[in-house]
N, C-alpha and C positions, 0 to 999 in steps of 0.2 A: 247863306252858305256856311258850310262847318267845315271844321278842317280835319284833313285823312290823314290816316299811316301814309299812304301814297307823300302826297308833299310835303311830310317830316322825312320820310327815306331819302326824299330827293335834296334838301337842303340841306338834312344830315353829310351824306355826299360830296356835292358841292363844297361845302365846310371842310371837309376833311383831303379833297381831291385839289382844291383850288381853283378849279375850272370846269365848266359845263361839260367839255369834251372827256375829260378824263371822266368823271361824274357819270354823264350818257357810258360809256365803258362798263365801266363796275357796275352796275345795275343793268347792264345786257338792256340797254334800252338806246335810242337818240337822241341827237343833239335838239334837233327842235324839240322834241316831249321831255325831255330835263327843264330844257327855258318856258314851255308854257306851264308846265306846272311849279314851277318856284315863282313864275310871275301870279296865278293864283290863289298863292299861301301869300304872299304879300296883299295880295287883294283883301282875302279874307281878313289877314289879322289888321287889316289897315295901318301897315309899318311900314319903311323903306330895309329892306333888307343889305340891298346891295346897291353901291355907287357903281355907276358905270365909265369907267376911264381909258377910253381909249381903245374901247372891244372888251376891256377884261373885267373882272368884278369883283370888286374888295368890299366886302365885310364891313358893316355901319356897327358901332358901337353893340346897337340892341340887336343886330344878328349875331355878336359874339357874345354877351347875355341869353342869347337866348337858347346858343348852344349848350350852355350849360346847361339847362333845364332840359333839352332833350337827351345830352348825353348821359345824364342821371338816369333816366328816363329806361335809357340803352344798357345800360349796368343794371337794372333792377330785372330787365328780359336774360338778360347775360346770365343772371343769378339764376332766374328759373331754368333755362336751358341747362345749364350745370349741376343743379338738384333733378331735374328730369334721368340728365345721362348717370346721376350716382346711383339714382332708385331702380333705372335700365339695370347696371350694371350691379348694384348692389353694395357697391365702394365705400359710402357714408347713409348714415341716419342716426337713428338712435334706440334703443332696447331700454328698457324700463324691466326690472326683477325684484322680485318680493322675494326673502327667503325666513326663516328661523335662523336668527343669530349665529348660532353652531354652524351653517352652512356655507354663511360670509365667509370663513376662513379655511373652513374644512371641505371644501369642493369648487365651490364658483373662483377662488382664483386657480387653479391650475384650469381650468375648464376656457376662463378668460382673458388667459395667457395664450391659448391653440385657438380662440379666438383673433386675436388681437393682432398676432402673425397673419392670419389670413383679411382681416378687416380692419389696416390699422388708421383707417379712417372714421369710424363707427363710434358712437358716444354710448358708452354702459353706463347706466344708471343703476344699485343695487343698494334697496332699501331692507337691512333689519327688522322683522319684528317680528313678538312671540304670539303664540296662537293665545286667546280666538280671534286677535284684531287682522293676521296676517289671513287669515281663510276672510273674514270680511271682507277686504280689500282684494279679494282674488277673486270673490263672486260679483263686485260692484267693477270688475275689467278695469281696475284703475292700473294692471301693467298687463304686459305683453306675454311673463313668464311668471311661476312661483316654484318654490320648493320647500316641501314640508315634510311631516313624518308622517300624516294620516293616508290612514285604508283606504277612507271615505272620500269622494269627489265631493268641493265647497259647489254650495250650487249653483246652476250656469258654468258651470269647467269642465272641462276632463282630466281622471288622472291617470299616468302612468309610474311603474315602477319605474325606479333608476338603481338601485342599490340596496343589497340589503345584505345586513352584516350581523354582528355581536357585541354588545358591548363589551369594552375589556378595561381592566385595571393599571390606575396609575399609581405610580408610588416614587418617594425622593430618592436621589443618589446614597447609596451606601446604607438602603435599609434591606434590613437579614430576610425577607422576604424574595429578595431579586436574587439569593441564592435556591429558586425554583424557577423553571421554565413555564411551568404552568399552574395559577394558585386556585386550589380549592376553598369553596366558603367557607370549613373547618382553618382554614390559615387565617381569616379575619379576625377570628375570637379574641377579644381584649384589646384589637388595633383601634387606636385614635383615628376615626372614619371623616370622611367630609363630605356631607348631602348635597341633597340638594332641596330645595324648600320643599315641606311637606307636602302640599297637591301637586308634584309636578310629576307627571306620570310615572316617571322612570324610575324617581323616587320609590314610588310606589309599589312596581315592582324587585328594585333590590330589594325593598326593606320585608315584600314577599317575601323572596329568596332564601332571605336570611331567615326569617321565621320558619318557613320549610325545614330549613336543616338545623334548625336549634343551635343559632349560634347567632353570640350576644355581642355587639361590637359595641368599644364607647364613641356614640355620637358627637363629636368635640365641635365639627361645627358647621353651618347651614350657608348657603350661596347660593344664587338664582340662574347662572349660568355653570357650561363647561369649563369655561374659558377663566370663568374664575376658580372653579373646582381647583383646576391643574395649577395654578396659577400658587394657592396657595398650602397642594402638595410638593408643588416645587419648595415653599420655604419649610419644609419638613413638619407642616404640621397634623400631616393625618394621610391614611389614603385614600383610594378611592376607586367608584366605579363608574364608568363615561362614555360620551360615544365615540366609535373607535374613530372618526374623523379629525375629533379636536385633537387627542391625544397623539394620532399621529403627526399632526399639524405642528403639536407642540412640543412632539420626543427632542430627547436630548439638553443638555445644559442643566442637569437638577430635574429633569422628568425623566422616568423611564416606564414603559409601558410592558407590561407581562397579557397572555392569553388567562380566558378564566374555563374553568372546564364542563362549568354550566353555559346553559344557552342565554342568555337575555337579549332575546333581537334587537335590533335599530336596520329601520328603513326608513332611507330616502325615497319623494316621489315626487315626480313632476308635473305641477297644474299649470291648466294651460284654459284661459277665461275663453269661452264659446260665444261670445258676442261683441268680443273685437273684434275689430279685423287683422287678420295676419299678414305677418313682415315676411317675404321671405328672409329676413335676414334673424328671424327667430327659426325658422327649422335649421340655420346654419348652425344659431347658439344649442340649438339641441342634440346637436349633431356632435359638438365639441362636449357639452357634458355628458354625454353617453360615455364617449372617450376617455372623458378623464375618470369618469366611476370606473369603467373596466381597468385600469391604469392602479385606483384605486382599492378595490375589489382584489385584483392581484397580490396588490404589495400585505391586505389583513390574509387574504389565504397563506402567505408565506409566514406572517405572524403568528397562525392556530394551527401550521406542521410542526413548528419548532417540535424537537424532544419533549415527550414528557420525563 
């Protein structure tokens, strides 16, 4: 004979009621099928459960050992029940997100803020990194979300727009430049500039830019992110051109930010790995970043009316 859910339910009971009657109760069951099934589980486990004194039944040492081991038992169902009703309900889990550095700061947190109000039980996970490692990691479904700048879907994704803007120009407090609302490439001539390392796309295109219109800036010095770009236009040492997320992130305090009157695009777009499986609590999170680009979106279009 082996032993059932059945006569751990019933000794669990018993244990907890004190008596068969109460026990028979709670289990919407009877007093005699409470008593022959706890005399069974004592059969099987070949133990004395219960002393019998006087009609009533007290607890032997190893039945109160042994409720611990069932009540553990009952905590680890109690767990699944509760993870069942959060996935029901949507309440908790956890979201895994891959972005480009620049995005950490310049989107996913207000996006993770209008999340976190509505799921503030939910575990965000939000990993950094630059391309091509972050598009690897997007085709291998090692998360749930990505955000990056390319056209092109990593393979096994799909991508959608989120956002798409213009790069614009940073520059330090109380440089004669920010006496224009909006600067032309002809204004960079002879400015002490700050790159971004030579293969990095964007790079690549200011430094187009500049060539188009023949005009020569000195190169003073190279950085591998935005974030450092601004970082060290803040301490006055050159300007710059960036994408309009960081800069807004970072306006103010020794950064200011001007529109430029060429085009240089910057888009966001959102992958999304096709052989996970889906949360719904990632169409929620995408639901909130849509919102905060349009949030986003808004606040650069009031940047590029200013006057010229």
């Amino acid at each position: 004979m082996k032993i059932t859910h059945r006569q751990v339910e019933v000794f669990r009971a018993v244990m907890n009621t004190g008596n068969v009657t109460q026990a028979a109760l709670a289990m919407h069951s009877s007093q005699p099928t409470v008593s022959r099934e706890l005399a069974r589980l004592e059969q099987v486990l070949q133990i004395n459960l219960f002393d019998r004194v006087r009609g009533r039944l007290r607890p032997t040492a190893q039945a109160l050992a042994l409720l611990e081991e069932v009540q553990r038992s009952y905590l680890g169902l109690d767990r699944i029940a509760a993870a069942a009703k959060s996935l029901r309900e949507f309440t908790q889990g956890r979201l895994a997100i891959a972005c480009l550095p620049a995005l950490a700061h310049g989107l996913l947190p207000q996006a993770t803020q209008l999340f976190a109000a509505a799921h503030p039980q939910v575990g965000i996970s939000i990993t950094p990194q630059e391309s091509p490692l972050l598009e690897e990691w997007l085709t291998e479904q090692r998360f749930d979300l990505g955000l990056c700048e390319r056209i092109h879907a990593p393979a096994a994704t799909a991508l959608t727009p989120l956002l798409q803007a213009d790069e614009v120009a940073v520059l330090p407090d109380g440089h004669p430049l920010l006496g224009k609302r909006v600067l032309k490439p002809k204004d960079f001539a002879g400015q002490p500039f700050v790159s971004f390392a030579p293969a990095d796309p964007y790079r690549l295109l200011v430094d187009q830019m500049f060539e188009q219109q023949g005009v020569r800036r000195h190169l003073a010095l190279e950085t591998a992110s935005a974030a450092s770009v601004c970082a060290l236009v803040r301490q006055g040492l050159g300007v710059a051109i960036v994408n309009p997320l960081t800069a807004m992130e970072l306006a103010g305090a020794g950064l200011q930010v001007r529109p430029l009157s060429v085009s240089i695009p910057f888009a966001v777009t959102l992958v999304v790995p096709q052989l996970r499986p889906a949360s719904p609590l990632r169409e929620a999170f995408v639901k909130c970043l849509k919102q905060a680009a349009s949030t986003l979106q808004a606040s650069l279009r009031g940047l590029s009316k200013q006057p010229r």
